[in-house]
MDAnalysis code that builds the backbone (N, CA, C; Angstrom):
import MDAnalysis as mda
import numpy as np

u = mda.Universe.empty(594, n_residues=198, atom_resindex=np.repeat(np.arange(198), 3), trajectory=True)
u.add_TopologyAttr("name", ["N", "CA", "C"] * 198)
u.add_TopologyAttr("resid", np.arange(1, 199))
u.add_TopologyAttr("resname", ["UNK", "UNK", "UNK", "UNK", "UNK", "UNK", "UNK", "UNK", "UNK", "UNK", "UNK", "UNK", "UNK", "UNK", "UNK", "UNK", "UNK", "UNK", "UNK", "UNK", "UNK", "UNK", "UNK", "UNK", "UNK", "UNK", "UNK", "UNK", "UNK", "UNK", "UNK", "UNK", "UNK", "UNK", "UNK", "UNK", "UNK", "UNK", "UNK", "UNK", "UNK", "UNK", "UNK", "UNK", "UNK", "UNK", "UNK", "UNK", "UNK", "UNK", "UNK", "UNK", "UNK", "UNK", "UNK", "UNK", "UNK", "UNK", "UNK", "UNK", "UNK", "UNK", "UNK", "UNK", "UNK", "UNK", "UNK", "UNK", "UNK", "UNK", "UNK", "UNK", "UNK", "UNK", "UNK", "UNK", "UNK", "UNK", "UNK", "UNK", "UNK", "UNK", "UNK", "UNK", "UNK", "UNK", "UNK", "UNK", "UNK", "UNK", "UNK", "UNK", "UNK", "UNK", "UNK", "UNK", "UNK", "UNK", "UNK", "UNK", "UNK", "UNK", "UNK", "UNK", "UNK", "UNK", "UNK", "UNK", "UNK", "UNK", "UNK", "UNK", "UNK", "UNK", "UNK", "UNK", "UNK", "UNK", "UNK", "UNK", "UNK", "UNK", "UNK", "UNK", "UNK", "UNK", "UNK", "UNK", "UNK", "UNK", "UNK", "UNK", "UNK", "UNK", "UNK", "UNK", "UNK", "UNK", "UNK", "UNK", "UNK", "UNK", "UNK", "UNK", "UNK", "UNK", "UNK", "UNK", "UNK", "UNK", "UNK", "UNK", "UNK", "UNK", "UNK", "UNK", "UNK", "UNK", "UNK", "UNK", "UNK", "UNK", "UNK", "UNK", "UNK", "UNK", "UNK", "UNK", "UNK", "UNK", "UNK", "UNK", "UNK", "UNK", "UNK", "UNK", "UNK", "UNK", "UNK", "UNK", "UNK", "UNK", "UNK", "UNK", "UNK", "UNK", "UNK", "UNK", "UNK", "UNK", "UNK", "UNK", "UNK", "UNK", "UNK", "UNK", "UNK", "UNK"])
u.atoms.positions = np.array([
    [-4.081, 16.199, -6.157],
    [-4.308, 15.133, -5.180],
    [-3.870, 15.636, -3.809],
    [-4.608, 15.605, -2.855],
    [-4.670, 15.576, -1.833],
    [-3.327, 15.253, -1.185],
    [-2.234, 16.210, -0.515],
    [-1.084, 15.662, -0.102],
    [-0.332, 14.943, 0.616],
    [-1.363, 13.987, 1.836],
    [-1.702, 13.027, 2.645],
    [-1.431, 11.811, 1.744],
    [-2.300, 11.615, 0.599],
    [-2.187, 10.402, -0.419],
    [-0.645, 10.129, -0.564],
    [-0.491, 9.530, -0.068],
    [1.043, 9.000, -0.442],
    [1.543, 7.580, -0.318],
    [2.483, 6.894, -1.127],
    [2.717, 5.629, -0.502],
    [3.007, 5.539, 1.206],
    [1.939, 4.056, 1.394],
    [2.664, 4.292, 2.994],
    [1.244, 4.667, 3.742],
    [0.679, 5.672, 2.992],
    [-0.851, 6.176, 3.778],
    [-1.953, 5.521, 3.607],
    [-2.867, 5.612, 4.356],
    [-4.162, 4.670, 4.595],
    [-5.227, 5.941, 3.249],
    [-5.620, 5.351, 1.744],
    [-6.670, 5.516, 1.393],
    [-7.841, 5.796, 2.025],
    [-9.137, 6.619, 2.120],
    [-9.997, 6.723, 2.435],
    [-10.784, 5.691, 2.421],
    [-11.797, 5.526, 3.268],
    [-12.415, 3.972, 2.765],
    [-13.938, 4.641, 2.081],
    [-13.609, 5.142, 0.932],
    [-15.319, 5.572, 0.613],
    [-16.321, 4.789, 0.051],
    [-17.823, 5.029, 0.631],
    [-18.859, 4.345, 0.290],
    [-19.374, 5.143, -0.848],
    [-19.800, 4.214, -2.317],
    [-20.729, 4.586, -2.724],
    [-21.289, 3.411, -3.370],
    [-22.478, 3.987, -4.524],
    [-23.320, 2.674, -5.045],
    [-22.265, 2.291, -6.324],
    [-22.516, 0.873, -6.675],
    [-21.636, 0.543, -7.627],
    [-22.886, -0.025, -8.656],
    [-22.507, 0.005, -10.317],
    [-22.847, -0.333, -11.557],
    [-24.423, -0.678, -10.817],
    [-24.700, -2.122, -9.673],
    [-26.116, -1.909, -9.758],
    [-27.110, -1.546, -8.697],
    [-26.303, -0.761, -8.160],
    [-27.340, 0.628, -7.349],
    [-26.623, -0.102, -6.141],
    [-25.638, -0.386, -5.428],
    [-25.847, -1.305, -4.576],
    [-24.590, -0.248, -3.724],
    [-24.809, -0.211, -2.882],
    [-23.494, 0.878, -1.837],
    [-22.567, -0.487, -1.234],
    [-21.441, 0.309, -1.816],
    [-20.341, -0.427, -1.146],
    [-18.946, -0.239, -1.035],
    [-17.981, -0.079, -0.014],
    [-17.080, 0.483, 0.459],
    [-16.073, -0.105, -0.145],
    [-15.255, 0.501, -0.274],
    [-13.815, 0.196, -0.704],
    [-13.022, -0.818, -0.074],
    [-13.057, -1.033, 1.353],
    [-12.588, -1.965, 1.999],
    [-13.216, -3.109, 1.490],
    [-14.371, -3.400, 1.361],
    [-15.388, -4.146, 1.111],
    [-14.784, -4.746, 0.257],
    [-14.660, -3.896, -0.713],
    [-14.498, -4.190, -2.400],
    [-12.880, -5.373, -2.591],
    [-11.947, -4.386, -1.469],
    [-11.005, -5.386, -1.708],
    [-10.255, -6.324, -0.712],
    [-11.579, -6.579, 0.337],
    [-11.167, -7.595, 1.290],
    [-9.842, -7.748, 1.444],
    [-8.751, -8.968, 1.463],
    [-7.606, -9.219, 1.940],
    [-6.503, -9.250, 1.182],
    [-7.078, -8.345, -0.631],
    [-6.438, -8.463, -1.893],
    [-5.862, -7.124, -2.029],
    [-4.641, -7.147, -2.992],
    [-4.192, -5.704, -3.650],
    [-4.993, -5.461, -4.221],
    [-5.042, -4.262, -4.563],
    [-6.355, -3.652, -5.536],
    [-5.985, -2.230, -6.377],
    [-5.976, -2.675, -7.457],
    [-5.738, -1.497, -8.426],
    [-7.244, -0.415, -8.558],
    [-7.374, 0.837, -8.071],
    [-8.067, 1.987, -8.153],
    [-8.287, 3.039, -9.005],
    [-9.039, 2.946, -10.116],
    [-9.434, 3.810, -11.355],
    [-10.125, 5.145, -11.254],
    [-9.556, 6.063, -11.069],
    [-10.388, 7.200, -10.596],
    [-10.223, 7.655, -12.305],
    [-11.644, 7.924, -13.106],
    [-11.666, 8.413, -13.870],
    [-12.819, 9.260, -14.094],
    [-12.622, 9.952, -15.330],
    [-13.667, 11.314, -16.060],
    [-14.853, 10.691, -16.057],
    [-14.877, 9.636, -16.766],
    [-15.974, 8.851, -17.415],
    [-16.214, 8.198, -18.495],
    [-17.755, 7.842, -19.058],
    [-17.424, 6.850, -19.982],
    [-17.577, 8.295, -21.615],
    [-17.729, 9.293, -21.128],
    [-17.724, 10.000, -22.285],
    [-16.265, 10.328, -23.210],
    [-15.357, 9.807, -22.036],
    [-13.672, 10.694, -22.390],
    [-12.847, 9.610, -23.312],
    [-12.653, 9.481, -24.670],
    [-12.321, 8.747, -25.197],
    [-10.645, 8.010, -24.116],
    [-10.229, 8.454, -23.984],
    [-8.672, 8.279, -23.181],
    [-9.328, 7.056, -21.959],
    [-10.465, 7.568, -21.144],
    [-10.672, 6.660, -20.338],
    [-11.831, 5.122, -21.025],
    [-11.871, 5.306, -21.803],
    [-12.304, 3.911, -22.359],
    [-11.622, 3.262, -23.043],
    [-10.791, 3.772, -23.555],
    [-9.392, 3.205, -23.868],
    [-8.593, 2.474, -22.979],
    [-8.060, 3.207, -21.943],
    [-8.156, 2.916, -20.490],
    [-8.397, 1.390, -20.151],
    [-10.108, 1.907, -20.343],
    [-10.894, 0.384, -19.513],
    [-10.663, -0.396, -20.512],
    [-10.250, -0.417, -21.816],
    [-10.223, -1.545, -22.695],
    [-9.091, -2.322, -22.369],
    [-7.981, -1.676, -22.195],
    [-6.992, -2.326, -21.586],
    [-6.797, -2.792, -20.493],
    [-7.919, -2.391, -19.759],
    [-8.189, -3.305, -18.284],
    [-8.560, -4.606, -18.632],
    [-9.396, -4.652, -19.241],
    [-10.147, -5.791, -19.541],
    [-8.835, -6.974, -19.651],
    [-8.361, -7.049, -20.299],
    [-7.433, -8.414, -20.374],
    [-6.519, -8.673, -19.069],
    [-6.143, -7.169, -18.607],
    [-5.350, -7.232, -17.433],
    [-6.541, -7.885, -16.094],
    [-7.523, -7.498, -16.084],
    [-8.182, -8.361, -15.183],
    [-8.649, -9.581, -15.207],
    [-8.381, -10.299, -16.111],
    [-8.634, -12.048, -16.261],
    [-7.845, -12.454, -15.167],
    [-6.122, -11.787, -15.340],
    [-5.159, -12.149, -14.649],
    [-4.833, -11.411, -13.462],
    [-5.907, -10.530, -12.962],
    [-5.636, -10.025, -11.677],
    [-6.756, -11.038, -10.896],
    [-7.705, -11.404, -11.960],
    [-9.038, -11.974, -10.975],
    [-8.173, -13.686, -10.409],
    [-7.349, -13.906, -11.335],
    [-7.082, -15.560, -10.985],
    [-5.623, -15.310, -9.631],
    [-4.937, -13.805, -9.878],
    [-3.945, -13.527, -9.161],
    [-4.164, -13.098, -7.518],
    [-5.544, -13.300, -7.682],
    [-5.894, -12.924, -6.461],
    [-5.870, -11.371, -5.914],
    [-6.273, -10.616, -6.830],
    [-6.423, -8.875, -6.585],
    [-7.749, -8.552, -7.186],
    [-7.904, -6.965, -6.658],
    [-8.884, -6.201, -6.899],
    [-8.820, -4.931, -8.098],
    [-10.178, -4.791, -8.917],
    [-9.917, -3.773, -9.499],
    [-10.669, -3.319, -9.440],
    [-11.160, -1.761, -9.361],
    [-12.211, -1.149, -9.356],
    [-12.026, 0.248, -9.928],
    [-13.387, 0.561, -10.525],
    [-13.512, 1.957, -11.294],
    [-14.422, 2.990, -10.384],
    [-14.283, 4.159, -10.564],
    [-15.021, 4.877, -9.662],
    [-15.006, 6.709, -10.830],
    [-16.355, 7.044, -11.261],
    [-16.339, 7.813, -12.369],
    [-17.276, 9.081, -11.512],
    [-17.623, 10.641, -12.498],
    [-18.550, 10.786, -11.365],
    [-19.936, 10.852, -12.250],
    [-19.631, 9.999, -13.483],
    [-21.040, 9.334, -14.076],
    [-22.349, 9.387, -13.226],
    [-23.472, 9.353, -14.081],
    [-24.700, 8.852, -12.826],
    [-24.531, 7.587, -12.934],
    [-25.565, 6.638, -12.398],
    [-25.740, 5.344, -12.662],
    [-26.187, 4.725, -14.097],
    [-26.720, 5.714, -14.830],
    [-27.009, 5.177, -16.119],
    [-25.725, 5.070, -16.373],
    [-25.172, 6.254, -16.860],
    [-24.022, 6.525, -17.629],
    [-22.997, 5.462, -17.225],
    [-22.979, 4.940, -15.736],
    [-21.737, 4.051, -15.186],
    [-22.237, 2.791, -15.982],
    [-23.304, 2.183, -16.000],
    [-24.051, 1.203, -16.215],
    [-23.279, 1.205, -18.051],
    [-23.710, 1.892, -18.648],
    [-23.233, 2.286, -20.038],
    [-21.675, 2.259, -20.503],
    [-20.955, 2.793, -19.658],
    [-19.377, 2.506, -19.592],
    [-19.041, 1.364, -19.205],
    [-19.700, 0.791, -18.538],
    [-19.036, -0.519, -17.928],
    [-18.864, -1.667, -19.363],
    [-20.566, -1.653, -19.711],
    [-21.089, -2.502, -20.487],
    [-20.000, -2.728, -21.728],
    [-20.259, -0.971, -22.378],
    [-19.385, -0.995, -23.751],
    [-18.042, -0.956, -23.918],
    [-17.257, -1.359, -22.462],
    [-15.643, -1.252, -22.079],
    [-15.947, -3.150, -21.803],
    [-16.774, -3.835, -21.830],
    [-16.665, -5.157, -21.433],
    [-16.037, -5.528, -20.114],
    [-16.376, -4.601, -19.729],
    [-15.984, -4.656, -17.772],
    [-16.391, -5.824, -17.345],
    [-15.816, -6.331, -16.329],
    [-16.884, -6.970, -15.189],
    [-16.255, -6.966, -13.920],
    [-15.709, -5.840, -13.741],
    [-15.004, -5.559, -12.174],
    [-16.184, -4.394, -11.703],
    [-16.488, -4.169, -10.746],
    [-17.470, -3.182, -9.864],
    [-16.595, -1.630, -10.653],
    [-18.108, -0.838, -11.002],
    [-17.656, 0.370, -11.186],
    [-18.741, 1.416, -10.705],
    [-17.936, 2.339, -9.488],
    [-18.669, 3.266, -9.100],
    [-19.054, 4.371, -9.269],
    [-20.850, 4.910, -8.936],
    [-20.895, 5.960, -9.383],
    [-21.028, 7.595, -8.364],
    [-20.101, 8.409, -8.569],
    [-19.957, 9.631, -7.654],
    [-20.567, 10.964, -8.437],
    [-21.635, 10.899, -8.821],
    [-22.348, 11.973, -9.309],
    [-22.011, 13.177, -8.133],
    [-22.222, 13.312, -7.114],
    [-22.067, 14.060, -6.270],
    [-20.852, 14.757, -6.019],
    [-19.905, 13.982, -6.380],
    [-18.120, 14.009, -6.909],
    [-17.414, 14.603, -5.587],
    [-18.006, 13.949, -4.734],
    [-17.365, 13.666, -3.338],
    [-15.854, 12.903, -3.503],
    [-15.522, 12.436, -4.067],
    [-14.331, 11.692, -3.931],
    [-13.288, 13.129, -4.880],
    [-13.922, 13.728, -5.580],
    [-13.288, 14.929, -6.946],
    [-13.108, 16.189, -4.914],
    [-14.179, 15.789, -4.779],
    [-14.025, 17.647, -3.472],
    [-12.843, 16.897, -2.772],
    [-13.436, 15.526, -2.200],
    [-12.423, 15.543, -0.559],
    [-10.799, 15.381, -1.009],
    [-10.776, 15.216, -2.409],
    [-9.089, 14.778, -2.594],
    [-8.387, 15.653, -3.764],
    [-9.446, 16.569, -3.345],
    [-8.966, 17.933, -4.694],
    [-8.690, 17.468, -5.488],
    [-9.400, 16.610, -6.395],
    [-8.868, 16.217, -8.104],
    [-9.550, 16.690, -8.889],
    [-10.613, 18.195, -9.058],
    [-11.421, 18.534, -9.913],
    [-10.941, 19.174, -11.146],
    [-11.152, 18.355, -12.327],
    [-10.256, 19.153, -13.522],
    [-10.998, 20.292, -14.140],
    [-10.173, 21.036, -13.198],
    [-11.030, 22.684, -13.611],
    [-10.878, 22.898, -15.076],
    [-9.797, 22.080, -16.046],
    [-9.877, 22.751, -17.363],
    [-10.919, 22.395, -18.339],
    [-11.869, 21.371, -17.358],
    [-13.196, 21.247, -18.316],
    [-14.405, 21.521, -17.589],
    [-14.829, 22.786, -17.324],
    [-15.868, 23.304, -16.545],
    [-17.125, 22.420, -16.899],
    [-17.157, 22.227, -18.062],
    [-18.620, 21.617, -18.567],
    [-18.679, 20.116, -17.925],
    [-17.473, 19.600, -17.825],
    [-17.959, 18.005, -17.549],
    [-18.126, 18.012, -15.749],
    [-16.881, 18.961, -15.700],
    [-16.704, 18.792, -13.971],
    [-16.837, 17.784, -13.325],
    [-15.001, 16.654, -14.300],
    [-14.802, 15.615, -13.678],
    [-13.987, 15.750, -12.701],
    [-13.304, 14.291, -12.603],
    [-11.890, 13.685, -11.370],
    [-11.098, 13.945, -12.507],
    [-9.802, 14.543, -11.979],
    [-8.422, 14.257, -12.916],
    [-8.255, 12.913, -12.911],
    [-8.076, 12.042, -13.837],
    [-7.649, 10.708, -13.873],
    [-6.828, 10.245, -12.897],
    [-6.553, 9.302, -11.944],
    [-5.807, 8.629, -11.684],
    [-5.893, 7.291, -11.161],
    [-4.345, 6.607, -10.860],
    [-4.750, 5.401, -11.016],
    [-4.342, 4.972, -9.505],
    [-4.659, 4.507, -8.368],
    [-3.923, 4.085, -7.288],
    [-4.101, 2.655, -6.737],
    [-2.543, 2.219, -6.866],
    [-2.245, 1.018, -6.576],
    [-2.396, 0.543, -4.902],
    [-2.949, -0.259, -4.549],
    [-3.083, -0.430, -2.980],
    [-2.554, -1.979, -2.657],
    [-1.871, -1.607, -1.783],
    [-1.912, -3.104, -0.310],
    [-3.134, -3.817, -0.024],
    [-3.391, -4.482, 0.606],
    [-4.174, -5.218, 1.436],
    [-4.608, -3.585, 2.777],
    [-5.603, -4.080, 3.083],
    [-5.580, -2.330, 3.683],
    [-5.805, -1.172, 3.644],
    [-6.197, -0.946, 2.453],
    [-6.442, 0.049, 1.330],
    [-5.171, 1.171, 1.380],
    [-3.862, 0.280, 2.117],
    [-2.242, 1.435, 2.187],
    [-2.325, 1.708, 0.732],
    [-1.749, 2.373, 0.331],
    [-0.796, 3.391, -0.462],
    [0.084, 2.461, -1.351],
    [0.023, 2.510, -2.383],
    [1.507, 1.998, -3.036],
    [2.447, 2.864, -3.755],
    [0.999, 2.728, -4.838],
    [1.907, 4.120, -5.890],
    [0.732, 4.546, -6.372],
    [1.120, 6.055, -6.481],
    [-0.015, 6.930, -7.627],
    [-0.137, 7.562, -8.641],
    [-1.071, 7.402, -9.287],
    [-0.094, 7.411, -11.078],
    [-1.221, 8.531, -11.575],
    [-0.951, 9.742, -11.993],
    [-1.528, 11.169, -12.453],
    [-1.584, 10.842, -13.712],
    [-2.967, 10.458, -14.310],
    [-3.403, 10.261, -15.772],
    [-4.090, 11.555, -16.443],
    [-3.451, 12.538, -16.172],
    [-4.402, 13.894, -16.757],
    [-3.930, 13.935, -18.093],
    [-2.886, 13.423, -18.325],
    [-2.580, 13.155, -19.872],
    [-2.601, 11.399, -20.123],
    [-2.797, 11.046, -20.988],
    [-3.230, 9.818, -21.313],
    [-1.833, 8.883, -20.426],
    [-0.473, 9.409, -21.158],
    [1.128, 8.628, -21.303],
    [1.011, 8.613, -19.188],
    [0.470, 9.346, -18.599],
    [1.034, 9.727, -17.222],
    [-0.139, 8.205, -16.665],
    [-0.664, 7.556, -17.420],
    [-1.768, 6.313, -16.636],
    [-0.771, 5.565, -16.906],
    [-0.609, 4.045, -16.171],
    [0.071, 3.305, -16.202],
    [-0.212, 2.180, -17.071],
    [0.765, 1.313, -17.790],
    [-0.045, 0.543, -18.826],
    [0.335, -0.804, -18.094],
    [-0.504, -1.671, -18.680],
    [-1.048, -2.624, -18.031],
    [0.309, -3.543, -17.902],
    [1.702, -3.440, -18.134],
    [2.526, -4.234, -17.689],
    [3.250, -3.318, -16.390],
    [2.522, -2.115, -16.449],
    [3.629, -1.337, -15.118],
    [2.627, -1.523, -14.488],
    [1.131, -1.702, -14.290],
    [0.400, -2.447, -13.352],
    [0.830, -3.694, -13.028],
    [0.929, -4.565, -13.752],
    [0.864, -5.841, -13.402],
    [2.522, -6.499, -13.140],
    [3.417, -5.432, -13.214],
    [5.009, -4.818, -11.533],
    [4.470, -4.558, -10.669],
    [3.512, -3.859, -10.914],
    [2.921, -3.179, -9.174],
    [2.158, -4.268, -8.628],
    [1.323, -5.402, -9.235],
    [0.548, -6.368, -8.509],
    [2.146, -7.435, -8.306],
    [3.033, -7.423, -8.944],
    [3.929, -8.118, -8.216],
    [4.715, -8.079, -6.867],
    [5.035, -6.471, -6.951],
    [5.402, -5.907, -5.845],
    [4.814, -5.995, -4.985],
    [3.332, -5.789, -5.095],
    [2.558, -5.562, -3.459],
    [2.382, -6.958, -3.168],
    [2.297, -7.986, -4.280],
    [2.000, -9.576, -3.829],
    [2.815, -10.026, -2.761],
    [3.937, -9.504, -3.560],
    [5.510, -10.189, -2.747],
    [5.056, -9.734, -1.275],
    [5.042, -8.329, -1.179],
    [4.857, -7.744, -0.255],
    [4.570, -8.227, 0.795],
    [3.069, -8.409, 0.374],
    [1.448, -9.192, 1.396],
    [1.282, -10.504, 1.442],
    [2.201, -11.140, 0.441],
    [1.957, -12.584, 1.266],
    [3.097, -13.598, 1.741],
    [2.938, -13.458, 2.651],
    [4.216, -14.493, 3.242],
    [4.729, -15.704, 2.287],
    [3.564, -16.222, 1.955],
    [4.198, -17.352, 1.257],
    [4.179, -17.274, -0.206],
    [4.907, -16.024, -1.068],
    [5.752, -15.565, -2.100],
    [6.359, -17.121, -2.520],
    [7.206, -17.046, -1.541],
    [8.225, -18.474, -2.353],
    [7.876, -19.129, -0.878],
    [7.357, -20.413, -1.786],
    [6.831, -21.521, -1.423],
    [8.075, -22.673, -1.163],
    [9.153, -22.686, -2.079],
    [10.429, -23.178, -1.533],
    [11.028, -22.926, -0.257],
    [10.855, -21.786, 0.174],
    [11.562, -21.835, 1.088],
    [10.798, -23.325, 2.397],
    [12.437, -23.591, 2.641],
    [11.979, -24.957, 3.553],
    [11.085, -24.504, 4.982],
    [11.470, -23.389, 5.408],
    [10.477, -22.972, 6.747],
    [9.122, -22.967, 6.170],
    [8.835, -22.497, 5.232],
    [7.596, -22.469, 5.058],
    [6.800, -23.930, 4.974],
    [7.868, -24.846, 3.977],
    [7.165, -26.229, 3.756],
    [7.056, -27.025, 5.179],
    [8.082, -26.941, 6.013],
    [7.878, -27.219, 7.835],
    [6.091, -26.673, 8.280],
    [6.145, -25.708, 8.115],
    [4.919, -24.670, 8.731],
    [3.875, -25.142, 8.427],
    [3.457, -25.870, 6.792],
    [2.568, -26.676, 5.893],
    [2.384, -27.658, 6.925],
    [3.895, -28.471, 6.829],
    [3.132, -29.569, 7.395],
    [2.791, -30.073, 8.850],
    [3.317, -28.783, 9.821],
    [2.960, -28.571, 11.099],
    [1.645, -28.412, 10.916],
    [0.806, -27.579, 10.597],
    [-0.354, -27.267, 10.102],
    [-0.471, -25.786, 10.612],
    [0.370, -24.966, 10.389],
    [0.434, -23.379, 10.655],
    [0.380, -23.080, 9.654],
    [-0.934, -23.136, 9.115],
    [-1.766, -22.356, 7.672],
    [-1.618, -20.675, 7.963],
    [-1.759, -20.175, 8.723],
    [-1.859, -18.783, 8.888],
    [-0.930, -17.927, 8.033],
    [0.608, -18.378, 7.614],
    [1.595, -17.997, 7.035],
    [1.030, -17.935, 5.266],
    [-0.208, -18.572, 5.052],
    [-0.658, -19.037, 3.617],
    [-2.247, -18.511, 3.094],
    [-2.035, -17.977, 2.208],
    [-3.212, -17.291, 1.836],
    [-4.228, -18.128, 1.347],
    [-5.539, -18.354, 1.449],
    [-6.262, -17.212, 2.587],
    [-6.226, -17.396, 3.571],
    [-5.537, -18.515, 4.175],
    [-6.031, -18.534, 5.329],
    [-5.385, -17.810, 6.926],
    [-3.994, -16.879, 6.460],
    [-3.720, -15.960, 7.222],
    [-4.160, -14.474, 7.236],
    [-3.185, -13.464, 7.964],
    [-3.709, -12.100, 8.027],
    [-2.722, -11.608, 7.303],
    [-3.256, -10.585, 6.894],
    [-2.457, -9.248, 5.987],
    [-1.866, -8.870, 6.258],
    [-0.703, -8.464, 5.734],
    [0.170, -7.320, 6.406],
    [-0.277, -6.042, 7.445],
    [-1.769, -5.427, 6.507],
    [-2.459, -4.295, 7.179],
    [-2.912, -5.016, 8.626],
    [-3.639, -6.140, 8.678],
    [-4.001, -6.887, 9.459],
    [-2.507, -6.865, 10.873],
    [-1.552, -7.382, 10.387],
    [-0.812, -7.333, 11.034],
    [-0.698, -6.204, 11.774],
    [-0.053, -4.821, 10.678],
    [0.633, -3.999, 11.579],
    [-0.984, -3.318, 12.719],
    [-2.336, -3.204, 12.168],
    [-2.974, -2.962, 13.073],
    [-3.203, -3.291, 14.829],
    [-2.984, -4.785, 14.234],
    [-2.300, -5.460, 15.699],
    [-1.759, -4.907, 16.881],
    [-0.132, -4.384, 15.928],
    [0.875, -3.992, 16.681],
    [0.414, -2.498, 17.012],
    [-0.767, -1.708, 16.730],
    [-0.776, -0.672, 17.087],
    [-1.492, -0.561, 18.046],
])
């Protein structure tokens, strides 16, 4: 991985087509939400459908938690179309045949010349597409399982939204002043923020 990638750093915002031919950017994808990032082999690699199987339940409760998840393989579009289906996906999964995302962030796993995938990994993001944490799945144990994801959607929640705890009395003042901005959705992001200040 690319040694820039770090918590703290701004993700690339890359465009490509997702599951149905349709191009679309990463920012896009996770508007004003955390967003968990699946960089995997594909749907041929038993480890990564395994993987997505265990996504599956974890995203009922990221979709109602208000986050993003997305897959990004360097499958063609059939093949993405095919992984998605038989993993019971229904989060956007992209396809990088071209394996532009494997060149620009040096993740090409040279120890399988024939497939000439992405080394697995998993990256947790802010609002912003910042940095949280990055998790090196080249062995199955090194991906994160779906309760050390769903610490990390706590952490970045807390993080990104002001109104975490709703007890606090400033906040219930702010409600009923009508300074919604402090309250999701209807304020700005942290990323939102610090852009501001820059």
């Amino acid at each position: 991985m690319r040694s820039d990638i770090i918590p703290g750093s701004i993700f690339p915002d890359y465009e490509l087509p997702d599951h149905g031919a349709v191009r679309r950017r990463l920012s896009e994808l996770q508007g004003q939400d955390p967003m968990v990032l699946v960089l995997g082999r594909g749907g041929y690699c038993p480890r990564d459908r395994r993987q997505a199987e265990g996504l599956v339940q974890l995203y009922h409760e990221m979709a109602v938690g208000y986050c993003r998840l997305v897959t990004i393989t360097t499958d063609n579009l059939l093949e993405t179309n095919e992984y998605r289906l038989s993993a019971g996906a229904h989060w956007p999964f992209l396809s990088d045949p071209r394996r532009v995302i494997q060149k620009d962030l040096d993740i090409a796993e040279y120890t399988d010349p024939a497939h000439n995938p992405m080394i697995p990994h998993v990256i947790v993001m802010e609002p912003g597409l910042i940095v949280h944490k990055v998790y090196n799945g080249y062995w199955f144990f090194g991906r994160p399982t779906v309760e050390e994801l769903r610490q990390d959607m706590r952490a970045v929640t807390m993080k990104c939204r002001p109104d975490w705890d709703i007890t606090r009395p400033e906040l219930k003042a702010a409600w009923q002043t009508g300074r919604k901005e402090l309250f999701y959705p209807y304020g700005k992001t942290r990323a939102q923020t610090l852009r501001e200040k820059e």
